[in-house]
Biopython code that builds the backbone (N, CA, C, O; Angstrom):
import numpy as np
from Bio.PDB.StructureBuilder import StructureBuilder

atoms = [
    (1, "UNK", "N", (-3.476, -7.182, -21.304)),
    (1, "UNK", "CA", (-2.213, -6.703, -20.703)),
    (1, "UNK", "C", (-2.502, -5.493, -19.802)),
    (1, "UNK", "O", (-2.070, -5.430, -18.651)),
    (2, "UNK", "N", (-3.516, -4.196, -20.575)),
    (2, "UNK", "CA", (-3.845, -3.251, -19.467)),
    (2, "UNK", "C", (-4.515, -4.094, -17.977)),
    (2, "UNK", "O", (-4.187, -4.010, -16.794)),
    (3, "UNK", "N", (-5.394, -4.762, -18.559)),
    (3, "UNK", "CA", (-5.856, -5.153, -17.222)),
    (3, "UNK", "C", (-5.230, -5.891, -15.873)),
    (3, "UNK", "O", (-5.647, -5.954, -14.717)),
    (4, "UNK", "N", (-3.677, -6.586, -16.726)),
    (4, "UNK", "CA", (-2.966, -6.857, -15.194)),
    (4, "UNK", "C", (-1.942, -5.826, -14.791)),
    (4, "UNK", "O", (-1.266, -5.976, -13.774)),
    (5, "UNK", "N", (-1.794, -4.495, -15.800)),
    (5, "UNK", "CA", (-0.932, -3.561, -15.457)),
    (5, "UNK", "C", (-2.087, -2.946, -14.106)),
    (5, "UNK", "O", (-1.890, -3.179, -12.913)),
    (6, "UNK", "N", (-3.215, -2.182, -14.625)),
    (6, "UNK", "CA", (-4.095, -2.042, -13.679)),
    (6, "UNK", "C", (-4.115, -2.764, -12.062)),
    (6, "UNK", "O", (-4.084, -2.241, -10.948)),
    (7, "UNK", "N", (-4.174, -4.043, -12.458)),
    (7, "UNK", "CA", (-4.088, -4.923, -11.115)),
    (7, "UNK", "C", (-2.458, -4.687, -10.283)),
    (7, "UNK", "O", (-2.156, -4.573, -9.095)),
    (8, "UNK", "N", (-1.917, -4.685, -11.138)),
    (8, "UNK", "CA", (-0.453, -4.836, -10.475)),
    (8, "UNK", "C", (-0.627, -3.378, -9.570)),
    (8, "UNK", "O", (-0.301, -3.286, -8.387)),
    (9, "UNK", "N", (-1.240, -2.212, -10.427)),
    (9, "UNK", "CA", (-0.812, -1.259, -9.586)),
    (9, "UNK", "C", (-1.790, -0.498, -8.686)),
    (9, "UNK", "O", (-1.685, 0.651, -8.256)),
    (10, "UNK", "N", (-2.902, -1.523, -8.470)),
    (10, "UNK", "CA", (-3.543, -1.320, -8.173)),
    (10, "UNK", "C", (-3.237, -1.938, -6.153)),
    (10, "UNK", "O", (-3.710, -1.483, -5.112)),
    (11, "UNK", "N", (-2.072, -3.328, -6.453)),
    (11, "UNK", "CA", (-2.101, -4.069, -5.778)),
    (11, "UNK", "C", (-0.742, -3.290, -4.938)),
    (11, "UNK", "O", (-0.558, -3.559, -3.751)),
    (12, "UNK", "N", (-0.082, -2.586, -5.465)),
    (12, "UNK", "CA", (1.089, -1.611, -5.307)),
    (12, "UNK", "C", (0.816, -0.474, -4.418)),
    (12, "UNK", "O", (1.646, -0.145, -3.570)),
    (13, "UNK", "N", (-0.616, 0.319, -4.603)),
    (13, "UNK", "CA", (-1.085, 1.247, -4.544)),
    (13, "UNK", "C", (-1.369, 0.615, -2.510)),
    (13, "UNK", "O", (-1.085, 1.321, -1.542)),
    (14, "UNK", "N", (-1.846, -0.527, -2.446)),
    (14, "UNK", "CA", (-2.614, -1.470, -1.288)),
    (14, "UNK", "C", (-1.475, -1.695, -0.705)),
    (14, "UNK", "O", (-1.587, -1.748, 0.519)),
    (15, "UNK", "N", (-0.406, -1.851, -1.108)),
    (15, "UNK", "CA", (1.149, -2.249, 0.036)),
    (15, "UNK", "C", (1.430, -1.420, 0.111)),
    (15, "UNK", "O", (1.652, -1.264, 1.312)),
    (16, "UNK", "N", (1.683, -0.378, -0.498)),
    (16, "UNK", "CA", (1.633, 1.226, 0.109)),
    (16, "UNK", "C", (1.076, 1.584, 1.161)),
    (16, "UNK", "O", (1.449, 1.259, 2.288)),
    (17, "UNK", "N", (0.139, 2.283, 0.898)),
    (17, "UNK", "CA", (-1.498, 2.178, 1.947)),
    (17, "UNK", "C", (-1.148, 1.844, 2.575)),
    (17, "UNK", "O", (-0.967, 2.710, 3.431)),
    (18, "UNK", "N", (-0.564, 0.250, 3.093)),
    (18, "UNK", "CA", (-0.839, -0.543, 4.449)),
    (18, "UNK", "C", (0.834, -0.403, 5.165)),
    (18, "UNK", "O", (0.791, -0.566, 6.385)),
    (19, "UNK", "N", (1.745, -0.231, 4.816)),
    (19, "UNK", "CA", (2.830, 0.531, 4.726)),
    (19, "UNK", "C", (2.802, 1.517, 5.369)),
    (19, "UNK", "O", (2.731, 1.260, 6.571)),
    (20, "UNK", "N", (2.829, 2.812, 5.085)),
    (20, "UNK", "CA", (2.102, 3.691, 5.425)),
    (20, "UNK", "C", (1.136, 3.666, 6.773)),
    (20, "UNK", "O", (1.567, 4.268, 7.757)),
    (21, "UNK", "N", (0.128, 3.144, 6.849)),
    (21, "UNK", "CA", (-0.717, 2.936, 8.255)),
    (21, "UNK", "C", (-0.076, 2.800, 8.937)),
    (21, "UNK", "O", (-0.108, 3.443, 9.986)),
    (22, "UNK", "N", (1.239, 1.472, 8.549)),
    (22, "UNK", "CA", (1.738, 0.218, 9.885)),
    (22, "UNK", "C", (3.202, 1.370, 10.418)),
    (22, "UNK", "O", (3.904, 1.533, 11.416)),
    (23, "UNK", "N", (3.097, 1.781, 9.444)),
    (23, "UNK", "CA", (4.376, 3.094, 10.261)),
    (23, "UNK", "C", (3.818, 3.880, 10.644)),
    (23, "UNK", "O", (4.378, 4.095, 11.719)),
    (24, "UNK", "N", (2.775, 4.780, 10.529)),
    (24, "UNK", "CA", (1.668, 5.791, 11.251)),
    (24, "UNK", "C", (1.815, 4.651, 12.456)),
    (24, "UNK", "O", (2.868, 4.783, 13.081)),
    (25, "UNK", "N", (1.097, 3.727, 12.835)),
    (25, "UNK", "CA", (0.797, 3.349, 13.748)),
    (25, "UNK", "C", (2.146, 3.593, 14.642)),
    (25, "UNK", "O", (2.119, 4.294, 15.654)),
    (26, "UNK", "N", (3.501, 2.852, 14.099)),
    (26, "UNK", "CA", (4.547, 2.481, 14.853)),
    (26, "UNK", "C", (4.713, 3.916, 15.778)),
    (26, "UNK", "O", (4.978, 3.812, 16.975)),
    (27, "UNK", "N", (4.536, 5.282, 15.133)),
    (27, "UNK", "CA", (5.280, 6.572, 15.097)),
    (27, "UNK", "C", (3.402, 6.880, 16.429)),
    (27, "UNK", "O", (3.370, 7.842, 17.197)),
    (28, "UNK", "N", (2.670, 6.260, 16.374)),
    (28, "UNK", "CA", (1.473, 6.483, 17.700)),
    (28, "UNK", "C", (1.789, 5.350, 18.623)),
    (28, "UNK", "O", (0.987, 5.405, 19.555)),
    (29, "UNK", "N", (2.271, 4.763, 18.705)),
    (29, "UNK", "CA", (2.958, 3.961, 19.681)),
    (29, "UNK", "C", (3.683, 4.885, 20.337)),
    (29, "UNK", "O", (3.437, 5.431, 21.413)),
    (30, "UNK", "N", (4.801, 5.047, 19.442)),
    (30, "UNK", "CA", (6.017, 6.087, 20.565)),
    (30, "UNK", "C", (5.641, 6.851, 20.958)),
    (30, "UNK", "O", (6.325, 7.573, 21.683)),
]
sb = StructureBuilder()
sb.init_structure("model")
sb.init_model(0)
sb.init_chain("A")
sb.init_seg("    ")
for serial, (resi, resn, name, xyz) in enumerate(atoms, 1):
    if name == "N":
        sb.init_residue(resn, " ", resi, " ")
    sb.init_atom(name, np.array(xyz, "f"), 0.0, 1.0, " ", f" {name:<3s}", serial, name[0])
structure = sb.get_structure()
C-alpha cells in the first residue's frame, strides 16, 4: 500500500512540475 501511496505522489509531484514549467513558459511567451 506504501508503495502505491509513494507512486501516486510521486506521480502528483510530476503534474505539478510540468504544470508549473507549461505556465512559466506561457508567462515567457508574453
Amino acid at each position: 500500500m506504501s508503495f502505491l501511496l509513494s507512486l501516486a505522489m510521486i506521480l502528483l509531484g510530476l503534474s505539478f512540475f510540468a504544470l508549473l514549467t507549461r505556465s512559466i513558459g506561457w508567462f515567457d511567451q508574453l
